[in-house]
Backbone as JSON, one array per atom type, in Angstrom:
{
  "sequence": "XXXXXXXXXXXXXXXXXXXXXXXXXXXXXXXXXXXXXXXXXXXXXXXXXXXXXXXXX",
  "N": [[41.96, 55.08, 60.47], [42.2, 57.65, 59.85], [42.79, 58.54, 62.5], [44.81, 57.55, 62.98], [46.64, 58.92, 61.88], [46.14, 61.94, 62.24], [46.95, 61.52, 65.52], [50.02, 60.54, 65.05], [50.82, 63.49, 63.9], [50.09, 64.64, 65.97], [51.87, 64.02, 68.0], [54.12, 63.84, 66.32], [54.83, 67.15, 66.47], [54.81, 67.23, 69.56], [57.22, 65.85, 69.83], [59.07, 67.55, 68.4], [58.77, 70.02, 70.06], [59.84, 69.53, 72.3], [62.1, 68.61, 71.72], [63.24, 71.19, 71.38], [63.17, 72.15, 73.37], [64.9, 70.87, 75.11], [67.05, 71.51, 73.46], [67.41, 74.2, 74.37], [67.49, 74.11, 77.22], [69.71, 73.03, 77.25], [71.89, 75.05, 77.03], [71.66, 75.72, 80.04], [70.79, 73.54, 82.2], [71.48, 70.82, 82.4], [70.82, 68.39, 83.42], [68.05, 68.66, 83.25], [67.54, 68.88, 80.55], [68.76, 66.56, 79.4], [66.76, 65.18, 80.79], [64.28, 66.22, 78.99], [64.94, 65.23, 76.44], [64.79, 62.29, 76.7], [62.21, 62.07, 77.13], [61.45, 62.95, 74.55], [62.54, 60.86, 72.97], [60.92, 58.35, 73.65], [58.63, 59.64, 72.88], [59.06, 59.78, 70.23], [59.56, 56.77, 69.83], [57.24, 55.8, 69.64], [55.65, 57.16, 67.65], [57.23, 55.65, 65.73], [56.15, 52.92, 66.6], [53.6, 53.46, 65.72], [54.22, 54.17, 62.65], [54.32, 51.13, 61.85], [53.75, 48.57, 60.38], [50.25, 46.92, 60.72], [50.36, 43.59, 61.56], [47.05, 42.16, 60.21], [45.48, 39.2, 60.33]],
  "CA": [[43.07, 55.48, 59.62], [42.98, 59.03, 59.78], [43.02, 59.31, 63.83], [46.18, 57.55, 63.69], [47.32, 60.15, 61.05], [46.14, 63.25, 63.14], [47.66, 61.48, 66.11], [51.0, 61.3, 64.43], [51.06, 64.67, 63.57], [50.29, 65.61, 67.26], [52.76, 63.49, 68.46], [55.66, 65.12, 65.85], [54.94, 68.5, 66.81], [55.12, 67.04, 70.68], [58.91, 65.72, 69.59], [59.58, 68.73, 67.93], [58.43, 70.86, 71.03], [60.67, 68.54, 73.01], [63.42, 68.79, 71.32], [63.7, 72.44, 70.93], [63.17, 72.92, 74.75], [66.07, 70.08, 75.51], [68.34, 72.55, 73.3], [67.25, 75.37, 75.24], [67.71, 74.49, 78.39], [71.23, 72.24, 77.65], [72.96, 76.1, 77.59], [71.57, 76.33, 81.26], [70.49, 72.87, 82.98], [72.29, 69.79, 81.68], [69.78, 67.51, 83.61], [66.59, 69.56, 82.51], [67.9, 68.95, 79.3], [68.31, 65.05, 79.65], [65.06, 64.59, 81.22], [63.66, 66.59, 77.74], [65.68, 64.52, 75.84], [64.46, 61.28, 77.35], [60.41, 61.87, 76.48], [61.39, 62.82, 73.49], [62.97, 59.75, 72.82], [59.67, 57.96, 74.33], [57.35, 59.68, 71.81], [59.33, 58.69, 68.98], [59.15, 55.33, 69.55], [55.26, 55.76, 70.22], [55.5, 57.47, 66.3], [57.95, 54.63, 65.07], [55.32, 52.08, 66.87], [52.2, 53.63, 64.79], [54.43, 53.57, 61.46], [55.05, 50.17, 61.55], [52.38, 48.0, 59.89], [50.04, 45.79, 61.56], [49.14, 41.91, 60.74], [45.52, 41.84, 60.82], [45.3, 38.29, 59.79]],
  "C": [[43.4, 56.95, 59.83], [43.38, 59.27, 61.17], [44.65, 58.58, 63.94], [47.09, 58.21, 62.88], [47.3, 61.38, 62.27], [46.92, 62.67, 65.28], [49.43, 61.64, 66.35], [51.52, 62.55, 64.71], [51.14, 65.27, 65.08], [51.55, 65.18, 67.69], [54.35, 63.81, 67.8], [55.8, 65.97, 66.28], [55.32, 68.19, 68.68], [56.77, 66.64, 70.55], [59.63, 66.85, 69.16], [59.98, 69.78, 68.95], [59.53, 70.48, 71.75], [62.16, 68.68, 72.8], [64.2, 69.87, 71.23], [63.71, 72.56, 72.9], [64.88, 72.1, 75.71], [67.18, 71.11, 74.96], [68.44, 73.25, 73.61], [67.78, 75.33, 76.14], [68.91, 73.14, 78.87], [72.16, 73.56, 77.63], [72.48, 76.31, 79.12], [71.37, 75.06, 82.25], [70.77, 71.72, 82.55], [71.01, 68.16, 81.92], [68.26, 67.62, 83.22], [66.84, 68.8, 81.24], [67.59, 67.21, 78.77], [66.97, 64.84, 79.68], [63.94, 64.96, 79.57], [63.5, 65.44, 76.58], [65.04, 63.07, 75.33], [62.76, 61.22, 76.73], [60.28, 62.82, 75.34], [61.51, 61.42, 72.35], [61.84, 59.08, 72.71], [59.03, 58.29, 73.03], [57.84, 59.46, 70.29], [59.59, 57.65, 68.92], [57.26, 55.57, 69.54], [55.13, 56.16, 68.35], [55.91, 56.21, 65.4], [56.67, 53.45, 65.12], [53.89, 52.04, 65.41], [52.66, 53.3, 63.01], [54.87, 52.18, 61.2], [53.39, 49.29, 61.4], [51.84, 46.95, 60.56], [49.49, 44.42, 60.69], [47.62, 41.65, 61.36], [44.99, 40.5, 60.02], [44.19, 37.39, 60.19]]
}
């Protein structure tokens, strides 16, 4: 329970990181920017994935 809390959390601050460097470098490299963009995208599904509840039936 908690490692997929403290995973989470790494994994926001990795979208966060992500996201700020995509707006950075869309005033200078349009494809840089994309590609940022793109595995940002990626690790919020990977976050979405973990909040979504499992059937352990």
């Amino acid at each position: 329970m908690f490692s997929k809390k403290r995973r989470k959390i790494k994994l926001q601050r990795k979208f966060e990181k992500l996201m700020e460097e995509s707006h950075r470098l869309l005033k200078t490299n349009r494809r840089e920017s994309d590609e940022k963009m793109a595995e940002a995208e990626a690790v919020l599904r990977i976050i979405d994935a973990i909040d979504q509840p499992t059937l352990d039936a």
